[in-house]
BASE-268351 format. One record per residue (C-alpha): residue number from 0; residue in one letter; x, y, z. Coordinates in nm, 4 decimals. Last residue first. Example, Ala and Ser with C-alpha at 12.3 -4.5 7.8 and 13.67 -1.06 7.14 Angstrom:
PADREN | 1 | s | 1.3670 | -0.1060 | 0.7140
PADREN | 0 | a | 1.2300 | -0.4500 | 0.7800
REM end
This chain:
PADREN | 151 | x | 0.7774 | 2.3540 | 2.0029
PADREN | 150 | x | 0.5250 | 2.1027 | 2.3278
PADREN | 149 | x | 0.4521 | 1.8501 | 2.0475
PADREN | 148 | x | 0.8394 | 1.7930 | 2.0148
PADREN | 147 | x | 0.9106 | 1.9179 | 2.3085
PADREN | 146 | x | 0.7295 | 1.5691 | 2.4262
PADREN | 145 | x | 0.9908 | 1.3999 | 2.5546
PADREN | 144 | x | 1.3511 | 1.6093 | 2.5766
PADREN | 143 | x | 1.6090 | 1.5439 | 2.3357
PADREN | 142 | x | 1.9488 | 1.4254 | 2.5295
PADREN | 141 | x | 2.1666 | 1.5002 | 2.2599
PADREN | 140 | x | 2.3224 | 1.1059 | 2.2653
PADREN | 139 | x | 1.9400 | 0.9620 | 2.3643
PADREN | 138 | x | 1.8334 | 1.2172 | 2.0478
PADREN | 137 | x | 2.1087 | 1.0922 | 1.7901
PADREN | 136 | x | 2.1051 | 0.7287 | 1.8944
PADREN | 135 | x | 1.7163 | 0.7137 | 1.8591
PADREN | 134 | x | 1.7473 | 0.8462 | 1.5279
PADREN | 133 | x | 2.0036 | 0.6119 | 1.4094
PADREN | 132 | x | 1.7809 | 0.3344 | 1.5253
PADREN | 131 | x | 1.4814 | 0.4586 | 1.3769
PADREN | 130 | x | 1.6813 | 0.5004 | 1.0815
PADREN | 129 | x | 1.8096 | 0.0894 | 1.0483
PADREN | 128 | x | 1.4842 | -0.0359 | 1.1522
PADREN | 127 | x | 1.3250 | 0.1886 | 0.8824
PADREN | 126 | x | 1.6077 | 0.0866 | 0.6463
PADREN | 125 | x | 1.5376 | -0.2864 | 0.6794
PADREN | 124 | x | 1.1157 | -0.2554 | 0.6942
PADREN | 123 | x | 1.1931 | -0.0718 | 0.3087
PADREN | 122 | x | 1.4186 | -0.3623 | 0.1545
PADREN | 121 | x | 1.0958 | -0.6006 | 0.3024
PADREN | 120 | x | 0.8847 | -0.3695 | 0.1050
PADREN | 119 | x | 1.0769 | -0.4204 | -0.1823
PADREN | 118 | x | 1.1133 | -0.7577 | -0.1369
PADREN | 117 | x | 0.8100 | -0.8649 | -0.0640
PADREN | 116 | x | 0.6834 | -0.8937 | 0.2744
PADREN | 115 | x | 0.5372 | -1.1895 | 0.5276
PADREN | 114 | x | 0.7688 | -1.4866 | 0.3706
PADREN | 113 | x | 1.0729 | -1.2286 | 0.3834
PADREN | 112 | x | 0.9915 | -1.1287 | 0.7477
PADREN | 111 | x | 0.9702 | -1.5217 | 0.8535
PADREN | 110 | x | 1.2937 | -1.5829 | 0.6854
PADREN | 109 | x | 1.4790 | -1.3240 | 0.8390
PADREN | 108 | x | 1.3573 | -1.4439 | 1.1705
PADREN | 107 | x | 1.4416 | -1.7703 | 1.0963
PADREN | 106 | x | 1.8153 | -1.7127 | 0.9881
PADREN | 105 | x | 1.8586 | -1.5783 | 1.2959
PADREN | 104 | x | 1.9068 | -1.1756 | 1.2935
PADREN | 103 | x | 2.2454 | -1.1380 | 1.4765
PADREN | 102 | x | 2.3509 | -1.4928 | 1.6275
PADREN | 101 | x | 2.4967 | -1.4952 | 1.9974
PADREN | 100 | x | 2.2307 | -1.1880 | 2.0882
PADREN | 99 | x | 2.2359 | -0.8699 | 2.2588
PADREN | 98 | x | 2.5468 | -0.6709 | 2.0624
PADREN | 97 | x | 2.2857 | -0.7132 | 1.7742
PADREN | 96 | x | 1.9813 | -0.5987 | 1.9878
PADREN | 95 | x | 1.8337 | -0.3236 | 1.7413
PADREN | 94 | x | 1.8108 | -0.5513 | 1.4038
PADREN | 93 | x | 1.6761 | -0.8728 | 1.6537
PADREN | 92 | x | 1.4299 | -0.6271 | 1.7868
PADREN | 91 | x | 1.3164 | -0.4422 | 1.4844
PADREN | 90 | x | 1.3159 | -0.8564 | 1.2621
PADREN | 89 | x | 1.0480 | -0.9898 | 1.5522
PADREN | 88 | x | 0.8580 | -0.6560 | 1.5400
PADREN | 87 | x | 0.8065 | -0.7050 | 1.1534
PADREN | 86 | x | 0.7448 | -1.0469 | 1.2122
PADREN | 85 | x | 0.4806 | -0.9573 | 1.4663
PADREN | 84 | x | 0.3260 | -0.6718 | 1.1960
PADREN | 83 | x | 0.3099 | -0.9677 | 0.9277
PADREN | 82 | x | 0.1650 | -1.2141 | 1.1524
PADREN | 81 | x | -0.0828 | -0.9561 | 1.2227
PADREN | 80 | x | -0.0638 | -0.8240 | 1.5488
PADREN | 79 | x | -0.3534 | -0.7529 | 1.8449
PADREN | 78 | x | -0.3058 | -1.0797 | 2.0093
PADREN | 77 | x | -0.0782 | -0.9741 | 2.2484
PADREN | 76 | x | 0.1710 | -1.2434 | 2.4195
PADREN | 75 | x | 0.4122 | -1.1986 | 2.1750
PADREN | 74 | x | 0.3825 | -0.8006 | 2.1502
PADREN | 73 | x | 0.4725 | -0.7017 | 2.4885
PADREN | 72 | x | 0.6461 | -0.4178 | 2.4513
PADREN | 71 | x | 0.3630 | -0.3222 | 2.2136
PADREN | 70 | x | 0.1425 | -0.3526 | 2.4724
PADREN | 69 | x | -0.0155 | -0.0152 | 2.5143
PADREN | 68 | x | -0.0053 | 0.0842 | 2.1239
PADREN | 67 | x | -0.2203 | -0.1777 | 2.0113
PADREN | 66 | x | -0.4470 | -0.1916 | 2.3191
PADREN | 65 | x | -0.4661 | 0.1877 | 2.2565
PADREN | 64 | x | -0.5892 | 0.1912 | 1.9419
PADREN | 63 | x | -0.3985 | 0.3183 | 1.6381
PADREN | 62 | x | -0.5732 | 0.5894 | 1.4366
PADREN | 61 | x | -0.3251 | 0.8083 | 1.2552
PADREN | 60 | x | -0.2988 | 1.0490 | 1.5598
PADREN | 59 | x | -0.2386 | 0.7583 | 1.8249
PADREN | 58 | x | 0.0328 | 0.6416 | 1.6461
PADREN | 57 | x | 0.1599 | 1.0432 | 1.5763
PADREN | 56 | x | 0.1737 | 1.0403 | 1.9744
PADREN | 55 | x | 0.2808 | 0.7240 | 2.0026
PADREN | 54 | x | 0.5665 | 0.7641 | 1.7725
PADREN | 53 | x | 0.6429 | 1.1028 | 1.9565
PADREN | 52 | x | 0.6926 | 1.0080 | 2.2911
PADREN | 51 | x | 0.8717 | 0.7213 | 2.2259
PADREN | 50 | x | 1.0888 | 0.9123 | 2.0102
PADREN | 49 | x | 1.1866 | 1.1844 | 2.2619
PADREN | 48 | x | 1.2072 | 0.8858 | 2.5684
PADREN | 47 | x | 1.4740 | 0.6788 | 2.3458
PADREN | 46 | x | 1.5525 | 0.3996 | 2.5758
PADREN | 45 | x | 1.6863 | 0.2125 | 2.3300
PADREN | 44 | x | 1.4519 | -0.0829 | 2.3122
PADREN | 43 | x | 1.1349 | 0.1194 | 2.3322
PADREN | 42 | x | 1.2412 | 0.3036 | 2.0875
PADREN | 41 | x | 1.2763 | -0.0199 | 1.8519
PADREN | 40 | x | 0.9657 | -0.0968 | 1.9660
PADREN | 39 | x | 0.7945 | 0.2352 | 1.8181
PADREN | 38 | x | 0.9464 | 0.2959 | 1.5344
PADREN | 37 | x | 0.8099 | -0.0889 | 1.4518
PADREN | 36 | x | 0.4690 | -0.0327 | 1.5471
PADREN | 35 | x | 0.4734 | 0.3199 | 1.3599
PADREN | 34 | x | 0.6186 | 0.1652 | 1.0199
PADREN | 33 | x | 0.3972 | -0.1819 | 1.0590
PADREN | 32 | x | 0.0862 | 0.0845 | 1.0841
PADREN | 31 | x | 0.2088 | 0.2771 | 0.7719
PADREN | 30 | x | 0.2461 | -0.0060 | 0.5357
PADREN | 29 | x | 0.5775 | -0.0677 | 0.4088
PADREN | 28 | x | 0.4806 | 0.0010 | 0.0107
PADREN | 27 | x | 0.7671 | 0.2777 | 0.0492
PADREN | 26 | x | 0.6605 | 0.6394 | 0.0276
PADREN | 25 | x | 0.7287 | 0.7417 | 0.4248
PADREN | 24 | x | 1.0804 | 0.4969 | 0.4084
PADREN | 23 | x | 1.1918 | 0.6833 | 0.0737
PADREN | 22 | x | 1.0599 | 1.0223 | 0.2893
PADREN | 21 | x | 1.2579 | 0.9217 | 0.5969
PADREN | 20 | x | 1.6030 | 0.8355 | 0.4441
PADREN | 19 | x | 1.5827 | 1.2089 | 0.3021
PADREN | 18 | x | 1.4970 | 1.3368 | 0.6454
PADREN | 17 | x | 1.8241 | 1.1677 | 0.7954
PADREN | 16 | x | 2.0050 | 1.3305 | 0.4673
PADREN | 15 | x | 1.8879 | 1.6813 | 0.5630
PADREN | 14 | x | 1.9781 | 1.6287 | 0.9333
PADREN | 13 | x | 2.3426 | 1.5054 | 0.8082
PADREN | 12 | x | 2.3536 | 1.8617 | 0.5948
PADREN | 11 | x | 2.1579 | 2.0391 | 0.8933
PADREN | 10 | x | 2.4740 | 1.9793 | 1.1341
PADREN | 9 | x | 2.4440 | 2.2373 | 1.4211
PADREN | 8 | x | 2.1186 | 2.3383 | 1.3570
PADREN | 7 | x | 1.9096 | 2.0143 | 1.2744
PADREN | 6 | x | 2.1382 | 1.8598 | 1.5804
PADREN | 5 | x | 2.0499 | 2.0481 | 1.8246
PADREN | 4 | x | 2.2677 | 2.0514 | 2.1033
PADREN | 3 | x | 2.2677 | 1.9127 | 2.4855
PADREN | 2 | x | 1.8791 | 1.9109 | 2.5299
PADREN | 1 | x | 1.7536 | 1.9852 | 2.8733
PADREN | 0 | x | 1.6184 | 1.7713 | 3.1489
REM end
């Protein structure tokens, strides 16, 4: 497999802003585990092989065990989550399925995220679902290869 284009080249303005949208999410009081967990699934979700790759990589890096990272498709029937973490995960998947689902984020998921997180934070867990899944649209649209990431 081989990239189709490079986005950071072609269009470093839009890459610029992308990063941008990463450091508020990076400095936010969303706590770094939830962040990687929830890169993570949504990747999972779209099929994104580049960002798979390299959320479990830098998951593994920062200390996340294996169980953790191993069954995170599987999260409801893993007892490795915190109830904040799981409604986290709940809010990703309902976020990244929208076309999925009769109701878009269900009142109760929502609900269980707010109880779990502040509002701030809970502001920050909504624009980290909404750049992962930006980012995972720009790399499974340019084809980015797993693991060049590590491997450039």
């Amino acid at each position: 497999m081989q990239a189709r284009m490079n986005i950071a080249e072609i269009a470093p303005e839009a890459y610029k802003a992308m990063l941008g949208v990463e450091a508020y999410v990076h400095n936010s009081p969303l706590p770094h585990s939830t962040l990687v967990l929830v890169k993570l699934r949504a990747s999972q979700i779209n099929g994104c092989g580049f960002c798979v790759d390299m959320h479990s990589h830098d998951a593994k890096a920062a200390g996340e065990s294996d169980e953790r990272l191993f069954s995170v498709a599987a999260w409801r029937e893993a007892p490795y989550y915190t109830d904040a973490e799981r409604a986290a995960l709940a809010l990703a998947e309902e976020a990244t399925r929208l076309s999925d689902r009769g109701e878009t984020v269900p009142d109760r998921v929502w609900d269980e995220a707010a109880r779990q997180f502040d509002e701030p934070t809970l502001a920050a867990l909504v624009v980290a679902i909404a750049a992962i899944n930006a980012w995972n649209r720009i790399c499974v649209t340019t084809r980015q290869v797993a693991g060049s990431r590590r491997k450039g």
